[in-house]
C-alpha positions as CSV (number, residue, x, y, z in Angstrom):
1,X,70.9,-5.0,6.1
2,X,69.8,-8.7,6.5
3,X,69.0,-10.4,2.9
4,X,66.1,-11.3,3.8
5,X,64.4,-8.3,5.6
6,X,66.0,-6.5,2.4
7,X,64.0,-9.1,0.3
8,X,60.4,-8.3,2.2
9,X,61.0,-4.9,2.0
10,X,61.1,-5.3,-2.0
11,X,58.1,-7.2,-2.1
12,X,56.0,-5.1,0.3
13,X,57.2,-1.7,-1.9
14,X,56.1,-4.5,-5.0
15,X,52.5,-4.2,-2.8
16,X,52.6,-0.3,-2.8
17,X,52.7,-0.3,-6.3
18,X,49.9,-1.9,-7.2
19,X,47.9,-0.2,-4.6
20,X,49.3,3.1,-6.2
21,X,48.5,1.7,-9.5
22,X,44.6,1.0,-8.5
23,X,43.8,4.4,-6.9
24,X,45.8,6.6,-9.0
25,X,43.9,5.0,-12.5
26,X,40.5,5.6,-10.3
27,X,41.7,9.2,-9.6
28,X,42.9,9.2,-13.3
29,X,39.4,8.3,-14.7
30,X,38.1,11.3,-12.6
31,X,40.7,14.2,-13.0
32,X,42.5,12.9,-16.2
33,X,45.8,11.4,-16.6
34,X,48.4,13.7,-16.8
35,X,46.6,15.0,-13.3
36,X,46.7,12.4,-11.8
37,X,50.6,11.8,-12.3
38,X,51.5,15.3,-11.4
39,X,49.8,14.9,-7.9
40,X,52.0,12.3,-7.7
41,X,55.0,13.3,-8.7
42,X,54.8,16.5,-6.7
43,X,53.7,15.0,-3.4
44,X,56.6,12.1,-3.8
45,X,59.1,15.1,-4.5
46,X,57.7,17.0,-1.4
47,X,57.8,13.6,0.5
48,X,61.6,13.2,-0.7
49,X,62.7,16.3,0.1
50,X,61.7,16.4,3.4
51,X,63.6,12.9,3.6
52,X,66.8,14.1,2.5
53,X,66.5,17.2,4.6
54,X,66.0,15.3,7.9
55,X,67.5,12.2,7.5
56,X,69.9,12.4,3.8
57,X,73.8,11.8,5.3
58,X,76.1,14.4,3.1
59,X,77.3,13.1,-0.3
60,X,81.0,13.4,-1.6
61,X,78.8,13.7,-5.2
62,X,75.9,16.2,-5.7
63,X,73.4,15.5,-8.9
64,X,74.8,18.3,-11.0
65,X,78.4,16.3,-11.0
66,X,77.1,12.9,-11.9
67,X,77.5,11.4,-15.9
68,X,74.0,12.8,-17.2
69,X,73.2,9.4,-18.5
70,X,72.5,8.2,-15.0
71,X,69.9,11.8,-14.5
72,X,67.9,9.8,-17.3
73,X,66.6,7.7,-14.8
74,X,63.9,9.7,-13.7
75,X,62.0,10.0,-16.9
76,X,61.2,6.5,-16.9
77,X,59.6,7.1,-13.6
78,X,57.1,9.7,-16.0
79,X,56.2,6.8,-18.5
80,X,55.4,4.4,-15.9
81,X,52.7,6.9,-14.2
82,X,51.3,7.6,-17.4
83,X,51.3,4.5,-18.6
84,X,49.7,2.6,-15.3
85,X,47.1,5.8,-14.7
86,X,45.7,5.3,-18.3
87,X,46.3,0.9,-18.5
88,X,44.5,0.4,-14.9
89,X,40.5,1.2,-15.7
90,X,40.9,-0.7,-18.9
91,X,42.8,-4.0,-17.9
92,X,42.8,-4.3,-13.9
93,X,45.5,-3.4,-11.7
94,X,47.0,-7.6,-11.7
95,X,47.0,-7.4,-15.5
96,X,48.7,-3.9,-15.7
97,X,50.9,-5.0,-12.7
98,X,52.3,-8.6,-14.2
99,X,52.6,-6.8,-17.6
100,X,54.8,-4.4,-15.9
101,X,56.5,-7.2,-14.5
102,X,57.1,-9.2,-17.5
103,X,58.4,-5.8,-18.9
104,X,60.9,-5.5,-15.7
105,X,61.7,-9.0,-15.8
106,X,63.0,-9.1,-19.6
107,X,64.5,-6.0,-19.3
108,X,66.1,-6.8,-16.2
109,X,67.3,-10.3,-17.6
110,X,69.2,-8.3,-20.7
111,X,70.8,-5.8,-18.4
112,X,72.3,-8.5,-15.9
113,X,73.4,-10.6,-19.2
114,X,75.0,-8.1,-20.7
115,X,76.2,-5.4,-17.8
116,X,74.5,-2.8,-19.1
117,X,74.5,0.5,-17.5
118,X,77.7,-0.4,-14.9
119,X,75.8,-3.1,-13.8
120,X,77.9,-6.8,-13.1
121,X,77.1,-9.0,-15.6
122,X,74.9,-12.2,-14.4
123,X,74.7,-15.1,-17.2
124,X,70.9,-15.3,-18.8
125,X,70.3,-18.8,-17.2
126,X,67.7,-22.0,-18.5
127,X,66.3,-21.4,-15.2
128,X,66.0,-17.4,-15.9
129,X,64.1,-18.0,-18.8
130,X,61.9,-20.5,-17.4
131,X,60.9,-17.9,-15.0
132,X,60.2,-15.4,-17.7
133,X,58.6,-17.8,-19.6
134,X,56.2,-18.6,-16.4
135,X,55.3,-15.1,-15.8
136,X,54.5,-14.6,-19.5
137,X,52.2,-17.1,-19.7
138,X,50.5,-15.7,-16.2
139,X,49.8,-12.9,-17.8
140,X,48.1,-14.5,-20.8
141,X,46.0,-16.6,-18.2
142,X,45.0,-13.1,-16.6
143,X,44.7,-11.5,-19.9
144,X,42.0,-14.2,-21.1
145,X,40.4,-14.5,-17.7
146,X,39.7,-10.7,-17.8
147,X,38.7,-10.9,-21.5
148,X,36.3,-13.8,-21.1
149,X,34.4,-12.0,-17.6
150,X,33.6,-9.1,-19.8
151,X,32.3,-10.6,-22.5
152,X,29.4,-12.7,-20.3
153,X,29.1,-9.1,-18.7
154,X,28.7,-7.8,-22.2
């Protein structure tokens, strides 16, 4: 697949998260939480099934023969939803969604120093932590912008 189509792709499914973000804290405010993330995670693993059903090629490796580390993975997915659901109502959906990014970001930055997780190692760069340092202080500017609208609401 062409870099670049590859690269839009990532920032469009980028857009479906905050979108998912925005109406599943609504829906969380209304049915609660933990609800809310079980609709989810039950229509996504309805959605995926029927994926790898009609359109899943045969794999040499099912998920039962895989290292168990690797089956970890899909908790995080369970913190995220709970986290965003419950974070959303209280701090907006571009706060929550840079926070998660800065989050992503530093993260991502230790795993490609390091090669963490079978991943090739990429050198933490003066550039990369410029970049992290940028978004970081985003999110302060959004944090305080937030803070200060409430309190002439308030």
């Amino acid at each position: 697949m062409n870099l670049l189509v590859l690269l839009v792709l990532v920032v469009a499914a980028g857009a479906v998260l905050s979108v998912q973000a925005a109406v599943n804290g609504r829906l969380g405010q209304t049915v609660g939480v933990l609800r809310s993330s079980l609709l989810t995670f039950a229509v996504g693993a309805l959605v995926t099934g029927l994926l790898i059903l009609f359109f899943e090629p045969a794999q040499a490796v099912s998920l039962l023969q895989v290292p168990k580390w690797q089956l970890t993975g899909s908790l995080f997915g369970v913190v995220y939803m709970i986290v965003m659901v419950g974070a959303v109502p209280v701090v907006g959906t571009a706060v929550a969604t840079v926070a998660v990014i800065v989050g992503q970001l530093a993260m991502g930055m230790l795993i490609d120093n390091f090669g963490w997780l079978g991943n090739p190692s990429i050198e933490l760069s003066g550039s990369r932590i410029v970049a992290m340092l940028c978004l970081a202080l985003a999110l302060v500017f959004m944090y305080r912008s937030n803070s200060r609208q409430a309190a002439c609401r308030g």
